[in-house]
C-alpha positions as CSV (number, residue, x, y, z in Angstrom):
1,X,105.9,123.8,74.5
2,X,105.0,124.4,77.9
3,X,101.8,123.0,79.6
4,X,99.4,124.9,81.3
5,X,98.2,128.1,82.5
6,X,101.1,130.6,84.2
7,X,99.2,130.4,87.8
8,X,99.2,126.4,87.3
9,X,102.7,125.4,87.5
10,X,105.7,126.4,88.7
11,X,108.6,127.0,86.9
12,X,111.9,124.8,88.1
13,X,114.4,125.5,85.6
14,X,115.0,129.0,85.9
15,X,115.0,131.6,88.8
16,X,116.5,131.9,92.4
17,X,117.3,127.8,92.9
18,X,116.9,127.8,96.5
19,X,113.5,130.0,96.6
20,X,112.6,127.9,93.4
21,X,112.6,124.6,95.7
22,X,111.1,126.2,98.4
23,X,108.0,127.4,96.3
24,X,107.1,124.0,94.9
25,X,108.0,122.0,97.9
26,X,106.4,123.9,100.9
27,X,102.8,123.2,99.3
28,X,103.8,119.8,99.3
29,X,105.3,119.2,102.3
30,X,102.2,120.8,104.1
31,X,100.3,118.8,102.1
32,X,101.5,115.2,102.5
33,X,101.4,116.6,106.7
34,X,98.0,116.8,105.6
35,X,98.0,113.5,104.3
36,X,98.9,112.1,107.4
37,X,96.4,113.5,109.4
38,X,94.1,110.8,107.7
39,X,95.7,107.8,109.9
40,X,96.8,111.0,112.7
41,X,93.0,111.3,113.2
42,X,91.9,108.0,113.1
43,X,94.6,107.0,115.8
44,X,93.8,110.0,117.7
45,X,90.3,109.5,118.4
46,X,90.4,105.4,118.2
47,X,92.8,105.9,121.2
48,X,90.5,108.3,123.1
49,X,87.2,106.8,122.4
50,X,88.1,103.1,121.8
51,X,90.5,102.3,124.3
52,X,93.9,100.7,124.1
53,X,92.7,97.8,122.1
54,X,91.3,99.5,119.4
55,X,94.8,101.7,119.5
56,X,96.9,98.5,118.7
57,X,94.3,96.9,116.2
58,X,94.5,100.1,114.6
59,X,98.2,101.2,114.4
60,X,99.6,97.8,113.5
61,X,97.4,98.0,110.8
62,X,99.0,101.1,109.9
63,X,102.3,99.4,108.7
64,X,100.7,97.1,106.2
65,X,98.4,99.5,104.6
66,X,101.1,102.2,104.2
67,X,103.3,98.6,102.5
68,X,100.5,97.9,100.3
69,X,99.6,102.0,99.3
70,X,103.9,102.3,98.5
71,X,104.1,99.8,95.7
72,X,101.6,102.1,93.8
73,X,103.0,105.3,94.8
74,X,106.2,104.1,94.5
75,X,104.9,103.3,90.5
76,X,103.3,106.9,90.5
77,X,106.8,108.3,91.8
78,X,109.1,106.9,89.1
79,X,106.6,107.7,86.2
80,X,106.8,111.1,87.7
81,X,110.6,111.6,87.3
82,X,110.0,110.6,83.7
83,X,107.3,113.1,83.3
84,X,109.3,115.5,84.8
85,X,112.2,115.2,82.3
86,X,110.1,115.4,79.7
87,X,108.4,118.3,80.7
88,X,112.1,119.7,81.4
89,X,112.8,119.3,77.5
90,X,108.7,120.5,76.3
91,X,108.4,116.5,75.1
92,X,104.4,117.2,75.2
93,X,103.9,114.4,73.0
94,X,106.3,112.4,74.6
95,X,104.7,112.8,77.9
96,X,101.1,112.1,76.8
97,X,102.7,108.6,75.5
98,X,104.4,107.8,78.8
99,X,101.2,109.3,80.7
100,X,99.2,106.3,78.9
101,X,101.7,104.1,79.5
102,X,101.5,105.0,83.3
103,X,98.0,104.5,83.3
104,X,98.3,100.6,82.1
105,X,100.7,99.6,84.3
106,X,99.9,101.4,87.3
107,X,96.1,100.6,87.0
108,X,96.7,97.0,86.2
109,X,99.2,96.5,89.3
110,X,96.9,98.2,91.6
111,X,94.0,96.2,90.7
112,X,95.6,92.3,91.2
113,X,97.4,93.7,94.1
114,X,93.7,94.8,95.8
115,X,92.4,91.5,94.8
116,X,94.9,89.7,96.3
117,X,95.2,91.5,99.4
118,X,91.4,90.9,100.1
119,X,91.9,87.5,99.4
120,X,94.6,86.7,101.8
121,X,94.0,89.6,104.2
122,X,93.3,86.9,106.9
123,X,96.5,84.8,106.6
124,X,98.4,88.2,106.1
125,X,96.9,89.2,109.9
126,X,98.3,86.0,111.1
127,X,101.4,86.6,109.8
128,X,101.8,89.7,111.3
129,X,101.5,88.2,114.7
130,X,98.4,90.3,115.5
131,X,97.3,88.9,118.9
132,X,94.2,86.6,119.2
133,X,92.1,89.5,120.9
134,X,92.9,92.1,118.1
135,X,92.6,89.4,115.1
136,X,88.8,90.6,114.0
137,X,89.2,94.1,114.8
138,X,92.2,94.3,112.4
139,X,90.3,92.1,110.2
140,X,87.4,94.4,110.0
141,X,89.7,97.6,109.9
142,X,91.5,96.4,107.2
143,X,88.6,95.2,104.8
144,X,86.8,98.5,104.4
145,X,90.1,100.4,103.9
146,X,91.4,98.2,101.4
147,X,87.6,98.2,99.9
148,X,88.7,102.6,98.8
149,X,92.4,101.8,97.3
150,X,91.3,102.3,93.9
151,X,90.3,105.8,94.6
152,X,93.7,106.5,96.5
153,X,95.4,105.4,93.8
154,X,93.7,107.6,91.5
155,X,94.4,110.8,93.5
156,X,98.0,109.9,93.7
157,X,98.6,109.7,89.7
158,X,97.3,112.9,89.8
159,X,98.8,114.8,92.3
160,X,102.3,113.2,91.0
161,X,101.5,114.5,87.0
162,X,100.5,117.8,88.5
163,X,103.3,117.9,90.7
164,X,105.5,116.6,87.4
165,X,104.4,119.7,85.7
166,X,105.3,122.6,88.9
167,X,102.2,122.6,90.5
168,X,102.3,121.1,93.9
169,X,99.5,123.2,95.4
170,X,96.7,121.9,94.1
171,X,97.0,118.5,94.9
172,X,97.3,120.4,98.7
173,X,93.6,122.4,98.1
174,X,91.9,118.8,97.4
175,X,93.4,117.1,100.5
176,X,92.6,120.3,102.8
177,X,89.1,119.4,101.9
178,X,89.8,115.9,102.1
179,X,91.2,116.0,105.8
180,X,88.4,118.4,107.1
181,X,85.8,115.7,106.0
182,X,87.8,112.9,106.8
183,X,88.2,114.6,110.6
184,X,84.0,115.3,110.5
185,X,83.1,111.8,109.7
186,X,85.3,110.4,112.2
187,X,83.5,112.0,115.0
188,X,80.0,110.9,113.3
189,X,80.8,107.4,112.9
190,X,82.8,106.5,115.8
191,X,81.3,109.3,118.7
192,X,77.5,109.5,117.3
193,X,76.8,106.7,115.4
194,X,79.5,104.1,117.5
195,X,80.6,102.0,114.4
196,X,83.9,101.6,116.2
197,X,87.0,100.6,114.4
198,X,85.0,100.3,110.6
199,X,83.6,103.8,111.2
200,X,87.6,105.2,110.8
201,X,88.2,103.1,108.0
202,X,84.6,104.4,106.0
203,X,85.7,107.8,106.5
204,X,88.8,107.3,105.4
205,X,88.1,105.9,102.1
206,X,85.5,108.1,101.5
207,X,87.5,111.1,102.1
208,X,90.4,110.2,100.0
209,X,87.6,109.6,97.4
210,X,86.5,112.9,97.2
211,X,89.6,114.2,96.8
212,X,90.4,111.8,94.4
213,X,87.4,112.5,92.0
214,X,87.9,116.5,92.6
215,X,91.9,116.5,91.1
216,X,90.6,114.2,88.7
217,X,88.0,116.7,87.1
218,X,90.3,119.4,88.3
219,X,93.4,118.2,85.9
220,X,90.4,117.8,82.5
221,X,89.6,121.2,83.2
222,X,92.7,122.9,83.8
223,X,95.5,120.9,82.1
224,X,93.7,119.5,78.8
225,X,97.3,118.8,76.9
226,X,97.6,116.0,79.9
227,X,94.3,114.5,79.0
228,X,94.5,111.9,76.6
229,X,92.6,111.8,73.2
230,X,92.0,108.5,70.9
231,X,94.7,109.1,69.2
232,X,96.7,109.0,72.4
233,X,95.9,105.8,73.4
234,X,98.2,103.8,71.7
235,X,100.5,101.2,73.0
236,X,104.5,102.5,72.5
237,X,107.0,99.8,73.6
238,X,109.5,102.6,73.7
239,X,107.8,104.5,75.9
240,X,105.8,101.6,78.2
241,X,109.2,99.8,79.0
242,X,110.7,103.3,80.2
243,X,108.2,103.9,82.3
244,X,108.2,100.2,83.2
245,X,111.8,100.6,84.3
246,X,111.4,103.9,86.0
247,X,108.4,102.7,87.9
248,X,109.2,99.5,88.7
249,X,112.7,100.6,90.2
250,X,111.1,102.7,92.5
251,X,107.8,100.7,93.9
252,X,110.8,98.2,94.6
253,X,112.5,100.8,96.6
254,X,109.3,102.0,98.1
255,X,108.1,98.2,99.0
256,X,111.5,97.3,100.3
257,X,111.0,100.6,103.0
258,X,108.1,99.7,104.0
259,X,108.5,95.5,104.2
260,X,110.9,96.5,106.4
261,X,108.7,98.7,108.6
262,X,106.3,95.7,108.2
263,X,108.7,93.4,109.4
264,X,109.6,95.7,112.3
265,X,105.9,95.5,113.5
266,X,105.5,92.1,113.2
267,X,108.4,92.1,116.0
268,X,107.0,95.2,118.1
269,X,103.3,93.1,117.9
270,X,105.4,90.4,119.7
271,X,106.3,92.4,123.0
272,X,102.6,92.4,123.6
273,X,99.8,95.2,123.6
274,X,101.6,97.9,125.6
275,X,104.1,97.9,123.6
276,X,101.8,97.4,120.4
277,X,99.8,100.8,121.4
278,X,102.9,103.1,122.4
279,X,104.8,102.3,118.7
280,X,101.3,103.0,116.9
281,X,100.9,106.1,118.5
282,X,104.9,107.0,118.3
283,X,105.6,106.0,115.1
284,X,102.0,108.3,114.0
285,X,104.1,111.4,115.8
286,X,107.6,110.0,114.3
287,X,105.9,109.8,110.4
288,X,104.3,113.4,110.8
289,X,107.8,114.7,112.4
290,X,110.0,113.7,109.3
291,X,107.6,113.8,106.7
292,X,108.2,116.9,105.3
293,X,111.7,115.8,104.9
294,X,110.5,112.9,102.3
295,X,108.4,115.5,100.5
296,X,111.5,118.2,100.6
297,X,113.1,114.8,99.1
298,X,110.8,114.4,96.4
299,X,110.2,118.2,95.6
300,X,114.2,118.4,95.2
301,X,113.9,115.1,93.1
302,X,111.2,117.1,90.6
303,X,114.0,120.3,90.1
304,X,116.4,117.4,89.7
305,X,114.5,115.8,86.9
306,X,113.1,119.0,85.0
307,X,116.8,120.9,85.3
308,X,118.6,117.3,84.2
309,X,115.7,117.0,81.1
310,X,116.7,120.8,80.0
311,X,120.6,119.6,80.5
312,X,121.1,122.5,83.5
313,X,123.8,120.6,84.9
314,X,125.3,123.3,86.7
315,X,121.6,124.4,88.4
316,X,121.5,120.6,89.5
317,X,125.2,121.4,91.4
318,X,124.3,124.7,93.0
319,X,120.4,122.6,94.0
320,X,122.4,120.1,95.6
321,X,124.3,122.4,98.2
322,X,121.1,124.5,98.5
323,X,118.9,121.7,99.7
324,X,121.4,120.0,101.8
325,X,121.6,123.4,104.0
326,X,117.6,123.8,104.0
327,X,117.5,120.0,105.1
328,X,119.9,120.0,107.6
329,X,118.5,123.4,109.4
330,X,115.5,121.4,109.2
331,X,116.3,118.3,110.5
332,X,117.4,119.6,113.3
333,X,115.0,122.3,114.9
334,X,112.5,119.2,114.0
335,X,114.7,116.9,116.5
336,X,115.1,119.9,119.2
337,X,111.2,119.6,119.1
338,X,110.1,116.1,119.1
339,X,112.8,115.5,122.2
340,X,111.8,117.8,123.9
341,X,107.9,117.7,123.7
342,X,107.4,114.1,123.3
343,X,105.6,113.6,126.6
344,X,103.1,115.7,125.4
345,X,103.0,114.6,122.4
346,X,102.0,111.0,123.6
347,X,99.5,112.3,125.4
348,X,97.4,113.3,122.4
349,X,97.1,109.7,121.3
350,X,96.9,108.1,124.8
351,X,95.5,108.7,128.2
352,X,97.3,110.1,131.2
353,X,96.6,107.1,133.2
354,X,98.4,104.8,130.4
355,X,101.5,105.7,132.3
356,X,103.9,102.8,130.9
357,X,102.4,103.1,127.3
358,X,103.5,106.8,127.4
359,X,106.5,106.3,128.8
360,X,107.6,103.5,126.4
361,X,106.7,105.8,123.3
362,X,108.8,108.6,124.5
363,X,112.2,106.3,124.5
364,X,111.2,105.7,121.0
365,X,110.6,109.0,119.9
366,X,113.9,110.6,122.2
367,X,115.7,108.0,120.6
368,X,114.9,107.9,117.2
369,X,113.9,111.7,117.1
370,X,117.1,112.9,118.0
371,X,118.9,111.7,114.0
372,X,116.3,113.3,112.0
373,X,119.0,114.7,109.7
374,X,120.3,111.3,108.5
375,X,116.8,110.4,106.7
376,X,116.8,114.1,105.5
377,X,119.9,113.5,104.0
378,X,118.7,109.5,102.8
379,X,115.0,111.3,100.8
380,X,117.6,113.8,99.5
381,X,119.7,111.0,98.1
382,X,116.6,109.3,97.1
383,X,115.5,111.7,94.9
384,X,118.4,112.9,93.4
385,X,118.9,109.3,91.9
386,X,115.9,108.6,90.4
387,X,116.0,112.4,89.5
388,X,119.5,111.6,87.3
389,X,118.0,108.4,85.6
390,X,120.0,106.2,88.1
391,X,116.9,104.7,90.4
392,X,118.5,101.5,91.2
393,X,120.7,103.3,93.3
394,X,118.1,103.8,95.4
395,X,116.9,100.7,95.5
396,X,120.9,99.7,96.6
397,X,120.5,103.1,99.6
398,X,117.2,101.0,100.8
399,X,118.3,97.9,101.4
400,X,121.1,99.3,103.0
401,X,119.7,101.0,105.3
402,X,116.4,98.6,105.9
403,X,118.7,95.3,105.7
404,X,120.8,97.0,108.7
405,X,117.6,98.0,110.5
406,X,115.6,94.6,110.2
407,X,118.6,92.6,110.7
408,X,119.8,95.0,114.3
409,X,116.2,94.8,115.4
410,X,115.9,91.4,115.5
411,X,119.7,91.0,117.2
412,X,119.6,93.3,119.7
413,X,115.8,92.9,120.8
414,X,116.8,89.1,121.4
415,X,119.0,90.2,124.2
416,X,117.1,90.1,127.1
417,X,118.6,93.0,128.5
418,X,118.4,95.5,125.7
419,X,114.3,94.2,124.8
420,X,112.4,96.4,122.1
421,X,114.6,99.3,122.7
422,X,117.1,97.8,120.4
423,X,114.2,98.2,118.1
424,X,114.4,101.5,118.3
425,X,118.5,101.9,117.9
426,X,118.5,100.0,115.0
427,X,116.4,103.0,112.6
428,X,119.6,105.5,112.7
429,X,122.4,103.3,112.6
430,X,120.4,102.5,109.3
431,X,120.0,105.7,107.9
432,X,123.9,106.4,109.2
433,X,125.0,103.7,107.4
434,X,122.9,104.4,103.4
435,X,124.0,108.2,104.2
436,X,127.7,107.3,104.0
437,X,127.3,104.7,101.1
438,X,124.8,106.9,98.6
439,X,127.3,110.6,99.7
440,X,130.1,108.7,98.7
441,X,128.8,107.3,95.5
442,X,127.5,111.1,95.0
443,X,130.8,112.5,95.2
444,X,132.9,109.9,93.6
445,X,130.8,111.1,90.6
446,X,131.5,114.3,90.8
447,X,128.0,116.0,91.4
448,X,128.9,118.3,93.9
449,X,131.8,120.1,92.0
């Protein structure tokens, strides 16, 4: 049975394979672009209004909220794959069971992990070595963003089931909406009413609110076989520990990405303030750059899981050699760009006269710009895994690649003549190094044949 109207999803299984990814993934590429434009916005005009200061307080708390938002996107992502399957095989009732079963366990791991977080969140700034000066205004950033995760956990189940199911574009028309207001309200509060740093975080979460409740009423409307009815809500153990499996396997993959990132900060935070504010506003430029290469990596991951549910094996062989010629075209012309235009880009987030902060981001961004294609190839890799019902290989690819990045970064910055730019060398020989590990692994198994 298939779900929904025609002009709601988006059919994966059959069709031109290359055109097929392109469809579904393009709306959600340009949409999770979109998504980054919340944090993009904030930094943008906290650096431009707010000074230097507020830059740092506000980018090095960029690493821990995006830690804390992947363990329950991570848990939306592998229900997803299992949603995807069953879609793959028209398992309605199979999915509603696992859909229920996502609910309990993301909803219940979302809210202890927000309790906990505003519990701790002062220890947690000291342990990211958040200089004295910054400690409050990280403080008070933090609070009011973690106040709205609820709600940006809510749009994410969402957008994931819908995106389960082929349809990747409206999750993009609620955070076009989403972004505009989010944009609006940061001028109000920060330029009109001068709430500084809490005024980026309010209209943030109220923003991503909006967007949440809108997919939310959007889905009851327009995709009632996913809405669940009494009968529904039953507890299956079959179905809760395969989602529990699924799930779990990839918020651990997620979380291990981004502790790593976390721990990375924790070490750029301890070259001091310059250094603080040029990595918040590179790494903002570096995240929009190879985004669409995670969400090629995830929409790739969705064909995967619907063509491996409906046993197309040989549409998953022909996907593979497709998407790894669209991602490498990619890759590149995205590299030729950010090397080339990182001086300007820099000086979106910073002033001209902020000379040495500008000219520190650019070595990170020339640096780690120029290997986009090995972390297009790693999200391919990614989702191909948890797409075959193998996401601890994933797991395996991120540590890898994070345990080589964490471990270089703290080695080479200690040499006194290398400093934080071994920071920076340490994110491709990363990638390099879970490329060659998960391509072999992929071959050895004869995918690609």
């Amino acid at each position: 049975m298939m779900i929904g109207a025609d002009i709601h999803k988006s059919d994966l299984i059959n069709g031109n394979i290359t055109k097929s990814i392109l469809r579904f993934a393009l709306p959600l590429m340009f949409g999770n672009l979109l998504q980054q434009c919340y944090n993009i916005a904030d930094t943008l005009i906290v650096g431009r209004v707010l000074g230097a200061k507020a830059l740092a307080a506000v980018g090095s708390s960029y690493a821990f909220i995006v830690f804390i938002t992947s363990v329950f996107i991570g848990l939306c992502m592998g229900c997803s794959t299992v949603f995807s399957m069953q879609y793959g095989a028209h398992d309605l009732k199979g999915m509603k069971r696992s859909v229920f079963s996502a609910i309990l366990i993301i909803g219940g791991v979302t809210l202890l992990l927000n309790i906990l977080v505003l519990i701790f969140l002062t220890p947690i700034i000291h342990l990211l070595q958040t200089p004295p000066e910054l400690e409050q205004m990280v403080y008070d950033y933090l609070f009011i963003v973690f106040l709205g995760m609820i709600p940006i956990c809510v749009y994410n189940f969402y957008a994931f089931l819908l995106r389960a199911v082929g349809n990747s574009v409206i999750p993009l028309v609620f955070l076009v909406v989403s972004v505009i207001l989010n944009i609006t309200l940061d001028l109000v509060l920060m330029l009109w009413i001068e709430m500084g740093v809490e005024g980026a975080a309010l209209a943030t979460i109220i923003s991503q609110m909006i967007a949440a409740v809108g997919l939310y009423m959007y889905v009851r409307k327009y995709f009632p076989e996913l809405c669940l009815s009494r009968e529904d809500l039953v507890i299956d153990s079959h179905s809760l520990r395969r989602i529990a499996s699924y799930s779990s396997l990839t918020c651990v993959q997620q979380s291990v990405m981004n502790l790593g990132i976390l721990m990375v900060q924790g070490l750029v935070n301890s070259f001091g303030t310059l250094v603080m504010a040029a990595f918040a506003a590179a790494v903002k430029i570096d995240s929009f750059a190879y985004m669409p290469v995670q969400d090629f990596g995830n929409a790739f991951s969705t064909f995967i899981a619907q063509n491996f549910g409906a046993g197309r094996h040989d549409r998953i062989r022909r996907g593979i050699r497709s998407a790894v010629l669209l991602i490498t075209v990619f890759s590149l012309l995205v590299s030729t760009l950010v090397f080339l235009l990182s001086p300007w880009l820099m000086a979106l987030f910073v002033s001209s006269s902020e000379k040495e902060i500008i000219a520190i981001g650019v070595e990170y961004l020339r640096i780690e710009g120029s290997f986009y294609v090995g972390i297009g190839y790693l999200f391919l890799l990614y989702g191909f895994y948890r797409a075959v019902a193998q996401p601890s290989m994933s797991v395996v690819l991120t540590l890898f690649s994070l345990g080589t990045r964490v471990a270089l970064a703290y080695v080479l910055a200690s040499i006194p003549s290398v400093g934080y730019i071994g920071i920076w060398w340490s994110v491709p020989i990363g990638w390099a190094l879970a490329d060659i590990v998960g391509g072999y692994y992929l071959f050895k198994r004869n995918f690609c044949r």
